[in-house]
C-alpha beads as a LAMMPS data file, in Angstrom:
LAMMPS data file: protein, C-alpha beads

94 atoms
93 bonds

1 atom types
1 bond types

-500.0 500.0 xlo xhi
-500.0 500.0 ylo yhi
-500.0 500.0 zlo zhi

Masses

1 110.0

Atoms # bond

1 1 1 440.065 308.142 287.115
2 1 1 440.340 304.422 286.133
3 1 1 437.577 303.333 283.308
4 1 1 436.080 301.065 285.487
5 1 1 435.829 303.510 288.427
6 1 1 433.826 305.391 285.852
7 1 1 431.414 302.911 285.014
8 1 1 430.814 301.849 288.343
9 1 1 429.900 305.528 289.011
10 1 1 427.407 305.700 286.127
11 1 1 425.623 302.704 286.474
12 1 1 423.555 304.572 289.408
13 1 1 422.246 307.156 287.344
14 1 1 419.346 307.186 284.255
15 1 1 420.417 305.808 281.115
16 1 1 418.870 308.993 278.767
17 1 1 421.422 311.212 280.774
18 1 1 423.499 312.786 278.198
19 1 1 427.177 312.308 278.889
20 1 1 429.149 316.061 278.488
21 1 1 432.950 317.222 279.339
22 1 1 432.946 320.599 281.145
23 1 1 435.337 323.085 280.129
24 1 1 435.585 326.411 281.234
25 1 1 434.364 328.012 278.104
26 1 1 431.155 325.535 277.855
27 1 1 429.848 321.849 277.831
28 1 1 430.884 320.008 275.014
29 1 1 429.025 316.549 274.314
30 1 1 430.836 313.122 274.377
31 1 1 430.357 311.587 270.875
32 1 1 432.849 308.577 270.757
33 1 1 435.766 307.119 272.511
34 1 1 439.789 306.805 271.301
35 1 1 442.195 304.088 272.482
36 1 1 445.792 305.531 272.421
37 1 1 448.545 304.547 274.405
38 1 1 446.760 302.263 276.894
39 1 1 444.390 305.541 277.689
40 1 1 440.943 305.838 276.926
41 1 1 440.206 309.405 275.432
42 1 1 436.557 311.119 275.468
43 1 1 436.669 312.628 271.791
44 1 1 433.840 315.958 272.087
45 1 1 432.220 317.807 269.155
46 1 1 430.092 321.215 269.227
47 1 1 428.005 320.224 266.384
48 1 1 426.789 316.444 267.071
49 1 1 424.875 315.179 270.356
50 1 1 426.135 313.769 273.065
51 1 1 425.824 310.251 273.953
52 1 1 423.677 308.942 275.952
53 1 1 424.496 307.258 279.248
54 1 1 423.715 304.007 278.696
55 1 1 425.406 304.625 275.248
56 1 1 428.721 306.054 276.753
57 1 1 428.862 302.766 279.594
58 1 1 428.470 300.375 276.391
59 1 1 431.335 301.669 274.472
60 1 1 433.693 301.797 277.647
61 1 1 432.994 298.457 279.259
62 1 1 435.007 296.130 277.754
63 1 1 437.250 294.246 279.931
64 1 1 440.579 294.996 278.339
65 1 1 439.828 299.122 279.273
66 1 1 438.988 298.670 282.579
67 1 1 442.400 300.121 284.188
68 1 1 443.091 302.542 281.827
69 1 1 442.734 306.204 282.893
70 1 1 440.119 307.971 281.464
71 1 1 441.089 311.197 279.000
72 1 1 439.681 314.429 277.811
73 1 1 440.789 317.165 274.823
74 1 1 441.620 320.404 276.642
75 1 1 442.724 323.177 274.490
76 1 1 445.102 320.820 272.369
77 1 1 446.223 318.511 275.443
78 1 1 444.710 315.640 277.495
79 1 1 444.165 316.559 280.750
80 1 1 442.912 313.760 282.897
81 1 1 439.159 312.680 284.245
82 1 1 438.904 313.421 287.774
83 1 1 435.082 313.142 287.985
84 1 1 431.708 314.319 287.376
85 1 1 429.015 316.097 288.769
86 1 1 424.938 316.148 287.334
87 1 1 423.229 319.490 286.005
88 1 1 420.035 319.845 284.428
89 1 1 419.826 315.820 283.750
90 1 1 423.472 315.437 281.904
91 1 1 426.470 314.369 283.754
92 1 1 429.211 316.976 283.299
93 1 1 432.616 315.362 283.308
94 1 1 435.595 317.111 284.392

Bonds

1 1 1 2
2 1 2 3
3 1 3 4
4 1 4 5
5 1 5 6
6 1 6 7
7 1 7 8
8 1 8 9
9 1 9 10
10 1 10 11
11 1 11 12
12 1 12 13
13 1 13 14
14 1 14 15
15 1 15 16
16 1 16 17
17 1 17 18
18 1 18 19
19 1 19 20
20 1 20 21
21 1 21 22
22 1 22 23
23 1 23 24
24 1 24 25
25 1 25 26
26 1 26 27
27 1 27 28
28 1 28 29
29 1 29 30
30 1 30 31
31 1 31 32
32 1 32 33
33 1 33 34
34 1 34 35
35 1 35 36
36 1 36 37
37 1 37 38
38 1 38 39
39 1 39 40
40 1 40 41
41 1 41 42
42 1 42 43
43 1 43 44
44 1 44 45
45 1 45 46
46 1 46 47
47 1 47 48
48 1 48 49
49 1 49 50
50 1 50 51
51 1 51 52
52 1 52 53
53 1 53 54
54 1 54 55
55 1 55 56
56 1 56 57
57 1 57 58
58 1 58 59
59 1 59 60
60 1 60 61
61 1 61 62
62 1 62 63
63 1 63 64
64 1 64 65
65 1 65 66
66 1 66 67
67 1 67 68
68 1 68 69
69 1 69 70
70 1 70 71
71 1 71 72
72 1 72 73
73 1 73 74
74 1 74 75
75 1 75 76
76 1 76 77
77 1 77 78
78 1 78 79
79 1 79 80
80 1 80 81
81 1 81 82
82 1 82 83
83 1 83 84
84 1 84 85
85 1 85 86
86 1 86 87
87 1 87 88
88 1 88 89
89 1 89 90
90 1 90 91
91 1 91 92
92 1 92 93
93 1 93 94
C-alpha cells in the first residue's frame, strides 16, 4: 500500500484510534516511522503506546512520502502493508 493510499484511508476514522500492526503472535503498537530506501517503515515496540491516529497521519503526510510503500518489522524482515481492519477502537494494520 502506497503512503498516501493510507492516509486517505485514515482520515475517515476518529483521531484517538490507536494505530497497531497485527502479527500473528499479538498487536504491537506503532510508535514512530523510518525512511529507508524510498520506503516508509512502521517501527513497533511492546513496551511504549501506540500512536494515536491523528498522531500516525501527521508524521506520514508529508508530500515527498506520498508514493512510497508502506513497511512493517516481521520476525526480522519487512513484509509489506496491505491494509487494515478496526477492533475494539484501534486500527490493526496488516
Amino acid at each position: 500500500m502506497r503512503t498516501i493510499d493510507l492516509i486517505l484511508l485514515l482520515n475517515d476514522f476518529k483521531k484517538n484510534n490507536r494505530i497497531f500492526v497485527e502479527t500473528p503472535d499479538k498487536n504491537l503498537p506503532v510508535v514512530d516511522i523510518e525512511i529507508i530506501d524510498d520506503e516508509v517503515i512502521l517501527k513497533t515496540s511492546a513496551n511504549l503506546h501506540g500512536l494515536k491516529n491523528w498522531e500516525f497521519l501527521v508524521l506520514l503526510n508529508k508530500k515527498e512520502y506520498y508514493e512510497m510503500p508502506v513497511f512493517f518489522n516481521n520476525k526480522n524482515s519487512h513484509q509489506q502493508l496491505f491494509g487494515f481492519r478496526v477492533a475494539n477502537d484501534c486500527l490493526l494494520l496488516g
